[in-house]
C-alpha beads as a LAMMPS data file, in Angstrom:
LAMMPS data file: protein, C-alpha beads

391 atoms
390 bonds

1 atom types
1 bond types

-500.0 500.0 xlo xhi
-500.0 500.0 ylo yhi
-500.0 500.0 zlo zhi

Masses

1 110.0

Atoms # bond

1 1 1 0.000 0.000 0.000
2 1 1 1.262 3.453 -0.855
3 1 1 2.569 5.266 2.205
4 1 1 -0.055 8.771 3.101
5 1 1 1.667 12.212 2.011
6 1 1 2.661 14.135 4.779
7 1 1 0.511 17.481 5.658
8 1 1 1.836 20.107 8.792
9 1 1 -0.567 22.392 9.009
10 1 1 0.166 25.825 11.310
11 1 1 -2.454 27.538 13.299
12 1 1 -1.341 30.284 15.874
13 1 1 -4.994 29.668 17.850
14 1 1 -6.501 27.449 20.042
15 1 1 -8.099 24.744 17.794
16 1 1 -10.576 23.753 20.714
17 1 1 -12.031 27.383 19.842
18 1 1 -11.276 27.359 16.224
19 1 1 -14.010 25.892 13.859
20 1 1 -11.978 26.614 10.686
21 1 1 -9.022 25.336 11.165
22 1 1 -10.579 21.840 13.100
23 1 1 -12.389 21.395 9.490
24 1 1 -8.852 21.213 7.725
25 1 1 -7.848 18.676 9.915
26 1 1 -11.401 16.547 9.290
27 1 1 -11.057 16.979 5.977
28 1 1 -7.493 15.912 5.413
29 1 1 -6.787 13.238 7.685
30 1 1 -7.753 10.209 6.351
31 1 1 -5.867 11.039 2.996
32 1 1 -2.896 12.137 5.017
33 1 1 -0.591 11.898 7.218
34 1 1 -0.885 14.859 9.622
35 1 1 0.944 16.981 12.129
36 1 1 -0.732 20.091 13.557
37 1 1 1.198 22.930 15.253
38 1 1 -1.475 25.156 17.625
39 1 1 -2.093 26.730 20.718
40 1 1 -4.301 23.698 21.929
41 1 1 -6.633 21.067 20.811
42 1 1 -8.899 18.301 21.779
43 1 1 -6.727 15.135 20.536
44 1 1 -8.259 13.853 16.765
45 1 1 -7.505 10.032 16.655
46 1 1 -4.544 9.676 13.888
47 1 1 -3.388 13.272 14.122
48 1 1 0.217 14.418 15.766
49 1 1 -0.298 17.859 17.564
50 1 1 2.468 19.811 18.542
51 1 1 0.880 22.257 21.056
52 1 1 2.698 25.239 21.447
53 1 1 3.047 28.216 24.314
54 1 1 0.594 30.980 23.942
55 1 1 1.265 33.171 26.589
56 1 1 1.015 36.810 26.461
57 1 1 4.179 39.253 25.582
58 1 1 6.511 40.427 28.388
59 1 1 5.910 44.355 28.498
60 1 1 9.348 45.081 27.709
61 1 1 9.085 42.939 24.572
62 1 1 5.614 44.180 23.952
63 1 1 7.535 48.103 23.883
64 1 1 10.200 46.636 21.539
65 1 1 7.944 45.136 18.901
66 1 1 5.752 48.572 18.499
67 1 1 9.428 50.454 18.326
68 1 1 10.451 47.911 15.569
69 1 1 7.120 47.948 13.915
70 1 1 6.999 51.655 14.145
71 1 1 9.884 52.213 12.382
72 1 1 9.199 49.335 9.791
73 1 1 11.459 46.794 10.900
74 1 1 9.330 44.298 10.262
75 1 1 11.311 41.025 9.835
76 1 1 13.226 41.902 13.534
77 1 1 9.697 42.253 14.801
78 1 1 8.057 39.174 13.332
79 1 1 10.664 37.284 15.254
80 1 1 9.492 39.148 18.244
81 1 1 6.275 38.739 18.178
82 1 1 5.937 35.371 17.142
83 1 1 8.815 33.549 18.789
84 1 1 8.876 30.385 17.570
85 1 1 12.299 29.782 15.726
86 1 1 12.664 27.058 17.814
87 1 1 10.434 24.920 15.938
88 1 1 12.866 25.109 12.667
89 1 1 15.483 23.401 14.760
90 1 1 12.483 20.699 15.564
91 1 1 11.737 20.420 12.195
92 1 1 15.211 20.268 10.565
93 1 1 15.113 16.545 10.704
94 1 1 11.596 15.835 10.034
95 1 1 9.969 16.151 5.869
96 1 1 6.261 17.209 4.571
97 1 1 5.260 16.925 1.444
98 1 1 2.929 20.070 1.701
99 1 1 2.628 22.811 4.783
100 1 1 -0.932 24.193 5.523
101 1 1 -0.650 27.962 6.898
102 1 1 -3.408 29.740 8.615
103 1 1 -3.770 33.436 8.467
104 1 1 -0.800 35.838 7.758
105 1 1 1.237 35.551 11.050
106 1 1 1.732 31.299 10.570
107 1 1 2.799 32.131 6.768
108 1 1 6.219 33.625 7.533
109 1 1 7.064 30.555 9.778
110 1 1 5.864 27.945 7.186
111 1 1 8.312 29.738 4.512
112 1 1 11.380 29.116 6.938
113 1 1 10.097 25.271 7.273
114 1 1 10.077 24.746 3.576
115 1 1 12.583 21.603 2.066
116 1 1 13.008 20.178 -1.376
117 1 1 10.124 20.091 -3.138
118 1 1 7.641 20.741 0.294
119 1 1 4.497 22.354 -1.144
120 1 1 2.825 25.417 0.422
121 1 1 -0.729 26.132 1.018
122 1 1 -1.989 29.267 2.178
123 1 1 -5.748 29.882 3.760
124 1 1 -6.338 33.617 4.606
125 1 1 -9.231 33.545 7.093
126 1 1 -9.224 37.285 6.410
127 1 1 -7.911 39.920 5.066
128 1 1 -4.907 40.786 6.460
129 1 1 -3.855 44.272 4.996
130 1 1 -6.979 45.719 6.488
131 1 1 -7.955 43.522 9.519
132 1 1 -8.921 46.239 11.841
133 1 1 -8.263 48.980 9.761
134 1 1 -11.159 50.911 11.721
135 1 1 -8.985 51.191 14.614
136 1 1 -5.980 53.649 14.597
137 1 1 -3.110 52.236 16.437
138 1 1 -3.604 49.035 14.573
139 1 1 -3.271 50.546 11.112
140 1 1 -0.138 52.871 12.995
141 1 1 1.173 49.423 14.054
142 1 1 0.396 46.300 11.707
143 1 1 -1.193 47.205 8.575
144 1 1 2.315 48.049 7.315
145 1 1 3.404 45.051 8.980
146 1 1 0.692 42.503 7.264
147 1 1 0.942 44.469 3.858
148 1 1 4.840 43.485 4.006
149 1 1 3.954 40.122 5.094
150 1 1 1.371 39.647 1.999
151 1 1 4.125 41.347 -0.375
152 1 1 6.959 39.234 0.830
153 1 1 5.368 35.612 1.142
154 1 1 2.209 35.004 -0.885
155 1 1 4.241 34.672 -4.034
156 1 1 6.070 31.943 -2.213
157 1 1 2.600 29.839 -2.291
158 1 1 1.937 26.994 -4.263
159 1 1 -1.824 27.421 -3.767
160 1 1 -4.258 29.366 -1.327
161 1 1 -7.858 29.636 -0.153
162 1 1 -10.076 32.194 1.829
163 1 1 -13.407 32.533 3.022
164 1 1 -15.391 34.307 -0.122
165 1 1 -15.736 36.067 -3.455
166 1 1 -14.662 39.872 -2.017
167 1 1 -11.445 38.938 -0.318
168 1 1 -10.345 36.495 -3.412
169 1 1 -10.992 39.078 -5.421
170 1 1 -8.437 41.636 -3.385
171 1 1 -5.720 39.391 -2.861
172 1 1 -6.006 39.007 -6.349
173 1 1 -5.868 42.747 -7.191
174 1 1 -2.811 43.856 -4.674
175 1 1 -0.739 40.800 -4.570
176 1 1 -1.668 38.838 -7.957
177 1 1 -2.566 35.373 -6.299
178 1 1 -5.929 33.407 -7.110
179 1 1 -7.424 31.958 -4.428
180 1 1 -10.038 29.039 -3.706
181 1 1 -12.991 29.721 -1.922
182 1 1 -13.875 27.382 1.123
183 1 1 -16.505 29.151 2.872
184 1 1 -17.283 28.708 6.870
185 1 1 -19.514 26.134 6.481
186 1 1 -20.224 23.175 8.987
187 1 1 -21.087 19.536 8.200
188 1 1 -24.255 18.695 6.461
189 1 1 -26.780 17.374 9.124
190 1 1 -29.874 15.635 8.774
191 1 1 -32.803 18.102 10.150
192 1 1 -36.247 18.917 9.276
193 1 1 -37.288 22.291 9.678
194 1 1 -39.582 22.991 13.040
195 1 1 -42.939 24.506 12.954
196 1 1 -43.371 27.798 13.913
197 1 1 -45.332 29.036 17.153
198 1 1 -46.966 31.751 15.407
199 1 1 -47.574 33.529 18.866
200 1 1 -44.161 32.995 20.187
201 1 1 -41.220 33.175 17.285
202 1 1 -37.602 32.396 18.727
203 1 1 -34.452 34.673 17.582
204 1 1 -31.279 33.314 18.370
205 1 1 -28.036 34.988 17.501
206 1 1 -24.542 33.453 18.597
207 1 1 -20.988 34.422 18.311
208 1 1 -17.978 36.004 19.779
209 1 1 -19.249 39.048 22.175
210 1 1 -16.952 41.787 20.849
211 1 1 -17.444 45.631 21.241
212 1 1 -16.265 46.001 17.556
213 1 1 -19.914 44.292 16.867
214 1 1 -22.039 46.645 18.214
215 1 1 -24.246 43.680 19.480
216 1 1 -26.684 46.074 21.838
217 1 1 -28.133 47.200 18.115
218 1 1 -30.083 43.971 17.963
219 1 1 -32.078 45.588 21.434
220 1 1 -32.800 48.382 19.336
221 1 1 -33.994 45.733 16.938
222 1 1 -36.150 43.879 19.151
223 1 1 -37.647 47.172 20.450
224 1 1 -39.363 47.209 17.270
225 1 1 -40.456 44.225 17.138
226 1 1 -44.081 43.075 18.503
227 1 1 -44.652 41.091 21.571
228 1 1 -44.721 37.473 19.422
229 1 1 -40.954 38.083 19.361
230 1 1 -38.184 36.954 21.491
231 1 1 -33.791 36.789 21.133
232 1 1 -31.401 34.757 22.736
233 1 1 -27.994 35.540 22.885
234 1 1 -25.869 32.595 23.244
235 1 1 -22.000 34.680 23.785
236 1 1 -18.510 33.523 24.113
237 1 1 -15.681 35.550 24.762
238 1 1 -11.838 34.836 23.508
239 1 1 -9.262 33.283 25.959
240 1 1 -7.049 35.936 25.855
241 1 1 -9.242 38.856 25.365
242 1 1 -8.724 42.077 27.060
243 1 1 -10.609 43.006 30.836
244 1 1 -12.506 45.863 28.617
245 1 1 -14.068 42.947 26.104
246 1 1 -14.039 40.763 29.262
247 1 1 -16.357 43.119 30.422
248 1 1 -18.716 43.511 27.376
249 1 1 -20.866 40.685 28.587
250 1 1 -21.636 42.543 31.638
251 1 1 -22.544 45.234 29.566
252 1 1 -24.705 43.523 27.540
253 1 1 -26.718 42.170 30.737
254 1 1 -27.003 44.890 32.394
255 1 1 -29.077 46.482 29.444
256 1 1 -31.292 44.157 28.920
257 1 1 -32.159 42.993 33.207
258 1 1 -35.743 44.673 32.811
259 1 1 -36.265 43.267 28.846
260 1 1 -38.191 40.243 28.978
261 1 1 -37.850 39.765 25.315
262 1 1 -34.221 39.357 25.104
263 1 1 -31.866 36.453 27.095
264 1 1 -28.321 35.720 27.503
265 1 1 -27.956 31.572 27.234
266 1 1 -24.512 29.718 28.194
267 1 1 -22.719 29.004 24.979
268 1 1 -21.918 25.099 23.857
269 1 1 -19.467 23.526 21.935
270 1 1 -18.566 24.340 18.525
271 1 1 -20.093 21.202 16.845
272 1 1 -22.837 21.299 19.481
273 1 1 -24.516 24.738 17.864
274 1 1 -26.756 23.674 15.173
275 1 1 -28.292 21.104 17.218
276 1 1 -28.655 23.675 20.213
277 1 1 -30.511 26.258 18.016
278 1 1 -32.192 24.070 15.403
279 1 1 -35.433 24.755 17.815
280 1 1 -35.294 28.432 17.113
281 1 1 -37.124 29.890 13.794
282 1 1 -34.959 33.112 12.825
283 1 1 -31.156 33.228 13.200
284 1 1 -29.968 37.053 13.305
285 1 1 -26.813 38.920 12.163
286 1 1 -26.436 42.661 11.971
287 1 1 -23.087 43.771 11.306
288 1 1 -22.363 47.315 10.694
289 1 1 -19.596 47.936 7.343
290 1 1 -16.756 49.389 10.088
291 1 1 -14.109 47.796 8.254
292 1 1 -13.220 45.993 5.151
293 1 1 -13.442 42.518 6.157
294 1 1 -17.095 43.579 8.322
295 1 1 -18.176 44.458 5.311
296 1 1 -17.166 40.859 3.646
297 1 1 -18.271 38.844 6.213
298 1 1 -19.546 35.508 5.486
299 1 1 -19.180 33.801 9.101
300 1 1 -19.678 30.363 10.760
301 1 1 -23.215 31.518 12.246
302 1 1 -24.652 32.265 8.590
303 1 1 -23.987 28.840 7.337
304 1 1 -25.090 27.707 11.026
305 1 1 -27.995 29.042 10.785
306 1 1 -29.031 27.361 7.138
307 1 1 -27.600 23.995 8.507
308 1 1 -30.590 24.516 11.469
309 1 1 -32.815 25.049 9.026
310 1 1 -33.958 28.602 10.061
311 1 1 -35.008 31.772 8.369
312 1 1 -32.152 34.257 8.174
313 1 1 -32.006 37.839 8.996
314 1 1 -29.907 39.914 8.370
315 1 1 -28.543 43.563 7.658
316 1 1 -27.122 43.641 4.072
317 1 1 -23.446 42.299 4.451
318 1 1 -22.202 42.036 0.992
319 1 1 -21.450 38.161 1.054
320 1 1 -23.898 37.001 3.413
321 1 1 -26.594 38.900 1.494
322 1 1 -25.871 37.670 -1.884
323 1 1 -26.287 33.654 -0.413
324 1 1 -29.511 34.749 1.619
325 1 1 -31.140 36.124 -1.994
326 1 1 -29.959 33.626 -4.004
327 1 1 -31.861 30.929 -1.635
328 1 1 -34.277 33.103 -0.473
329 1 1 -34.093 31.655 2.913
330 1 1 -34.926 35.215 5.072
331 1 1 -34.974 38.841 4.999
332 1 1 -32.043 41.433 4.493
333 1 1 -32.484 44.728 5.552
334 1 1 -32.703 48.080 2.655
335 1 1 -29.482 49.559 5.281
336 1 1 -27.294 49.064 8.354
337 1 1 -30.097 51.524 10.461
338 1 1 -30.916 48.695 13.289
339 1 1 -34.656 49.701 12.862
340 1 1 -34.515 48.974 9.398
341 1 1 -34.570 45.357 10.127
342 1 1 -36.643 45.165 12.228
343 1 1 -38.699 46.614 10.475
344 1 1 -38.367 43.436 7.569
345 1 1 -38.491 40.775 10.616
346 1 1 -41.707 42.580 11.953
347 1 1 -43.304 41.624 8.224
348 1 1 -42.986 38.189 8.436
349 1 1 -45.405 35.965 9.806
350 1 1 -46.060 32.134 10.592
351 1 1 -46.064 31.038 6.573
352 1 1 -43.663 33.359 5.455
353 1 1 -40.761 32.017 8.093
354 1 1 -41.524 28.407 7.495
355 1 1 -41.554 29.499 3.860
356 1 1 -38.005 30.624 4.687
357 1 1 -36.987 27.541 6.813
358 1 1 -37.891 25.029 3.870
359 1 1 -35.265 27.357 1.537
360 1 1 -32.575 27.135 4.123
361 1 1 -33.519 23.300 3.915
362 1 1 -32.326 23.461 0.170
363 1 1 -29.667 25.971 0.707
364 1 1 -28.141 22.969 3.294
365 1 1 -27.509 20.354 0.691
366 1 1 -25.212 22.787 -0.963
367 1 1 -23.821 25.041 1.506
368 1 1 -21.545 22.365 3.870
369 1 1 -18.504 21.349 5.050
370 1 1 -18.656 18.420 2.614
371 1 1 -18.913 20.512 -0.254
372 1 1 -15.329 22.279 0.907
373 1 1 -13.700 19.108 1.631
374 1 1 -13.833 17.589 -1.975
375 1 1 -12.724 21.607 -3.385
376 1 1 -9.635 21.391 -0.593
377 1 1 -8.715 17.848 -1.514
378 1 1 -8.906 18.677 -4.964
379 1 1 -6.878 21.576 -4.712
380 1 1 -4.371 20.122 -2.337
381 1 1 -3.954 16.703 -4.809
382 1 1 -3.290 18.932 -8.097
383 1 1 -0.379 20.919 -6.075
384 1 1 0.598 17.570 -4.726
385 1 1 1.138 16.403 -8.127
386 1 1 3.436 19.445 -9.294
387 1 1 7.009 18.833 -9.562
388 1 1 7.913 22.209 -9.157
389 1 1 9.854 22.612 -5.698
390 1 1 10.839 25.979 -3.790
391 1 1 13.687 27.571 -4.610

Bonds

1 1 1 2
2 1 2 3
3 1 3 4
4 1 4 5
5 1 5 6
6 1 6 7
7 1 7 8
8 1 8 9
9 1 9 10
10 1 10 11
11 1 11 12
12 1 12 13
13 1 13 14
14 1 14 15
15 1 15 16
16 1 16 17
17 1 17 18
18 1 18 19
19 1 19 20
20 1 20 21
21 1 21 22
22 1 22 23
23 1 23 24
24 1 24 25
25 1 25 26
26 1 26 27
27 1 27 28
28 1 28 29
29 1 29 30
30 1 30 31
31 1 31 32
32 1 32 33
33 1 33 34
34 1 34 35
35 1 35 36
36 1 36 37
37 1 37 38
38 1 38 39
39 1 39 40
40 1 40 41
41 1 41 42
42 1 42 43
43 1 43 44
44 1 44 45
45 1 45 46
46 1 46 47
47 1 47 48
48 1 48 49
49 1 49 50
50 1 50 51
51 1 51 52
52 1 52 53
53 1 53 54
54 1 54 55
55 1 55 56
56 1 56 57
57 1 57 58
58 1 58 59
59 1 59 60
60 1 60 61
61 1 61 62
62 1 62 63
63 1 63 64
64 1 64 65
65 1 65 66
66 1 66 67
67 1 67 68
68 1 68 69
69 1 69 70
70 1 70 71
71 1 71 72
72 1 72 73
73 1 73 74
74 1 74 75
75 1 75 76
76 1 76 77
77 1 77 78
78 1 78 79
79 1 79 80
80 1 80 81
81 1 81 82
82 1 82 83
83 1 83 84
84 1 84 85
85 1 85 86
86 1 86 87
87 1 87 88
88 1 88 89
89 1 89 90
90 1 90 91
91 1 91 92
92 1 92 93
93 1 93 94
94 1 94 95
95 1 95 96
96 1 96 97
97 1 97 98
98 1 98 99
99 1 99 100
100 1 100 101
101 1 101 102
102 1 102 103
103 1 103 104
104 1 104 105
105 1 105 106
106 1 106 107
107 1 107 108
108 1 108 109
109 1 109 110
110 1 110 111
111 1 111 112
112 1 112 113
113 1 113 114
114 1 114 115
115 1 115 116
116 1 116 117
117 1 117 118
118 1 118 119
119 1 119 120
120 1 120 121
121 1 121 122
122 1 122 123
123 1 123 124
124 1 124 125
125 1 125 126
126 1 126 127
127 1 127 128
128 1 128 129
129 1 129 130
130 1 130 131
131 1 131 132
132 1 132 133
133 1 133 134
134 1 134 135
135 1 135 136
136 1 136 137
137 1 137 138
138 1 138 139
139 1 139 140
140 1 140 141
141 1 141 142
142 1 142 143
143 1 143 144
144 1 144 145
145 1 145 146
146 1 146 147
147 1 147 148
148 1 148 149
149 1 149 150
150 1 150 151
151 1 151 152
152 1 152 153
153 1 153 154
154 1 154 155
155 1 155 156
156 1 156 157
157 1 157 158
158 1 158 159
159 1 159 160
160 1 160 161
161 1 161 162
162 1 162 163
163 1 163 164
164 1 164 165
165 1 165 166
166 1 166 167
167 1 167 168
168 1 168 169
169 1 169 170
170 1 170 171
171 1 171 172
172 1 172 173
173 1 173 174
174 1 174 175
175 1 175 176
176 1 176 177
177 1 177 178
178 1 178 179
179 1 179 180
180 1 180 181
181 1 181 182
182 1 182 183
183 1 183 184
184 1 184 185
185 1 185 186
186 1 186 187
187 1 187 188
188 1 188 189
189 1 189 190
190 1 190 191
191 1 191 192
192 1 192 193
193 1 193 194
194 1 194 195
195 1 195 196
196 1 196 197
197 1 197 198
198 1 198 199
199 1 199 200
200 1 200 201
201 1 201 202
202 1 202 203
203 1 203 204
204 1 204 205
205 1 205 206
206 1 206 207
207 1 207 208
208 1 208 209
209 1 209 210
210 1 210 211
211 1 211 212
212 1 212 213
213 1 213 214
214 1 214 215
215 1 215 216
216 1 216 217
217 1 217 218
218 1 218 219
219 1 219 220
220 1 220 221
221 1 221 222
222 1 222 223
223 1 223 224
224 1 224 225
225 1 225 226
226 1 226 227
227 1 227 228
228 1 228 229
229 1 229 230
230 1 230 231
231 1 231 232
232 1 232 233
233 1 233 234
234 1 234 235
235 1 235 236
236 1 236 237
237 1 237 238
238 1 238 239
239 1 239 240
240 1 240 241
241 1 241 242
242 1 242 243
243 1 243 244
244 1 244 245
245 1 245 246
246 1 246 247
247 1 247 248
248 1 248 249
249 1 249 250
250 1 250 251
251 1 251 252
252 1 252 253
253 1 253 254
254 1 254 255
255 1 255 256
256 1 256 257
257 1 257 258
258 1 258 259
259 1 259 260
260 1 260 261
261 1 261 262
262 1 262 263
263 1 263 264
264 1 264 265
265 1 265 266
266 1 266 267
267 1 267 268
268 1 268 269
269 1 269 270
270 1 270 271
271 1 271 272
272 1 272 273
273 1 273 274
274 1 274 275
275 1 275 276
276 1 276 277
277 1 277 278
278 1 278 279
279 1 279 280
280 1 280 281
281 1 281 282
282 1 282 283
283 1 283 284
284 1 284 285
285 1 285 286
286 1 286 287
287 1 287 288
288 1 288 289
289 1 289 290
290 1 290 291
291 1 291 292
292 1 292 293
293 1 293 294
294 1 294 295
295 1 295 296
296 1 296 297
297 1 297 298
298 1 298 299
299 1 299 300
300 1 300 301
301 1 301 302
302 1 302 303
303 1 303 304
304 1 304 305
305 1 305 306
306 1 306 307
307 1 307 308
308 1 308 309
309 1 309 310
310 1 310 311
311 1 311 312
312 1 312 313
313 1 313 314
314 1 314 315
315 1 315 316
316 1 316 317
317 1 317 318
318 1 318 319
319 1 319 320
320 1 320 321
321 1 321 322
322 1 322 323
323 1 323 324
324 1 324 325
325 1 325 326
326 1 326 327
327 1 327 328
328 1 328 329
329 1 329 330
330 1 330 331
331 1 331 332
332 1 332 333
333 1 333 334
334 1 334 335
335 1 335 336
336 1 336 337
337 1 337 338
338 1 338 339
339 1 339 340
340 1 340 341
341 1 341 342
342 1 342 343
343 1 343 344
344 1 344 345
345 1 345 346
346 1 346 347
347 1 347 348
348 1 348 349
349 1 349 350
350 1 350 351
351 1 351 352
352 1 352 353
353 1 353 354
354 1 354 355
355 1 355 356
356 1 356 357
357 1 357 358
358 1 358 359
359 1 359 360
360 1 360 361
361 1 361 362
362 1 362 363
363 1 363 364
364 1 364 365
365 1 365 366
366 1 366 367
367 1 367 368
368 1 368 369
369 1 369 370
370 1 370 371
371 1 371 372
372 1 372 373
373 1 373 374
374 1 374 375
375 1 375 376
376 1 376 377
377 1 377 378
378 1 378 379
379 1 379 380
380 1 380 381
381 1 381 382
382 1 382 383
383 1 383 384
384 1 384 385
385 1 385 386
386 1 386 387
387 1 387 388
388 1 388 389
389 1 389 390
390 1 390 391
């Protein structure tokens, strides 16, 4: 039997936290051999995981890399900020045939790993020229930095991905590379829509609670809804977040302690969240334009939502609008004004929402993890097959 090609695939995050990534390693790891570097993981039966440290910058080195990426030093400060040159001397014995890099920061780190005739995969989970380009002292601090990176190593690719059309498109315009599109999409599950209470319809909306979100808009929302609606909000916040987005939960709560309609529900598991809110009827996502890759969003909960079979609604998000209308499986609002959809959602009624959930029934067969894995494979075979090595 023909020995497996080896894969290492690079992720600086937690993978117990990181849906995207934890799909790459599904999808690839019966073909392959695999070795995963991360910040964590819960242990997949076949796969090698190198877990590496995660903790926070000293202050003094934290003061460094702004002075070196200040003053555009930029390969001194990679080094600094992700400090992990030990892991070429760990490497130095061992061969891939192909190294998986996710986002920007791993891609620097999987060009020093590189051997022979290794392959190199890219997957850009955003856009990383213009991340957080609404906030100042990031685009003071790193969009330099992650233009440089883009300019310096995505010509060193063999092949790369991201999550839709807009940021393909980009990539393509400012650094000439043509990437794949493997959407956020969980795996296909067997459901059947619910019927809808028409006296009591259930909004759910779930997600990272991040100030950048602006998630108190959707009480605006709900204040103009009627009394047949209600919202949960099932939150999680990051690991290593700061005490101010620490706090935004507390924030959140505190607004809505005399709103009946609204409700803050403990979070679950990653692969738990279709089956949690599959009892729900609408799943909502307003999103305000604040930024480039805001305005491109196609996330997780979209494709979440269509896998629980529930209307959609939604504020119109470039990418997540254009899937919505093609399926017709909700309502997007005319603008980003908060009352503007709920002023859609406040339309619909009993027929109209089950209408909805039988499109995002449809919409399922199409719109799944499955459908990425055989596009990723594919991909990942035809580079596989290229003799061409790195230089």
């Amino acid at each position: 039997m023909e020995n497996k090609k080896k894969i290492l695939i690079i992720s600086f995050s937690n993978l117990k936290h990181d849906a995207r990534v934890n799909r790459q390693v599904n999808f690839l790891k019966e073909k392959y051999e695999l070795e995963v570097v991360c910040f964590g993981a819960n242990d997949t039966k076949g796969v090698v995981y190198n877990i590496i440290d995660q903790s926070p910058l000293p202050f003094i080195k934290k003061v460094w890399s702004a002075f070196l990426l200040f003053f555009r030093f930029y390969k001194a400060a990679y080094h600094v900020l992700h400090h992990y040159d030990f892991l070429t001397k760990e490497y130095k014995s061992k061969s891939f045939d192909l190294i998986l890099a996710n986002d920007i920061e791993s891609l620097p780190l999987a060009v020093q790993l590189l051997k022979g005739n290794t392959k190199l995969f890219f997957d850009a989970h955003e856009f990383a020229p213009r991340h957080f380009e609404d906030k100042l002292i990031w685009r003071i601090f790193f969009q330099g930095f992650n233009t440089w990176m883009c300019a310096k190593y995505l010509p060193k690719t063999d092949g790369m991905s991201t999550v839709c059309d807009g940021l393909a498109i980009e990539y393509n315009k400012l650094f000439g590379v043509e990437p794949i599109i493997i959407t956020n999409a969980p795996p296909l599950v067997n459901l059947v829509p619910t019927e809808v209470d028409s006296s009591k319809i259930r909004i759910i909306h779930h997600g990272v609670a991040n100030f950048s979100r602006k998630l108190e808009n959707m009480f605006d929302i709900m204040d103009g809804l009627d009394d047949r609606f209600e919202l949960d909000l099932m939150l999680i916040t990051p690991l290593y977040a700061s005490a101010k987005t620490k706090g935004y939960i507390d924030f959140l709560k505190e607004k809505i302690k005399d709103n009946p309609k609204i409700n803050i529900i403990p979070p679950v598991k990653g692969h738990e969240i279709v089956d949690k809110i599959k009892a729900y009827d609408i799943g909502l996502f307003h999103l305000e334009p604040i930024n480039f890759n805001y305005t491109h969003a196609l996330p997780n909960k979209l494709f979440e939502f269509i896998q629980a079979r529930l209307a959609v609604a939604i504020s119109p998000s470039i990418e997540m609008k254009k899937i919505v209308e093609q399926y017709n499986c909700g309502v997007v609002a005319k603008d980003f004004n908060p009352m503007n959809l709920a002023s859609a959602i406040q339309q619909l009624n009993k027929e109209k929402i089950e209408l909805f959930k039988k499109n995002s029934n449809t919409a399922s067969q199409q719109l799944n993890a499955e459908k990425n894995e055989q596009l990723l494979n594919k991909s990942l075979h035809s580079i596989l097959s290229s003799n061409q090595g790195h230089e």
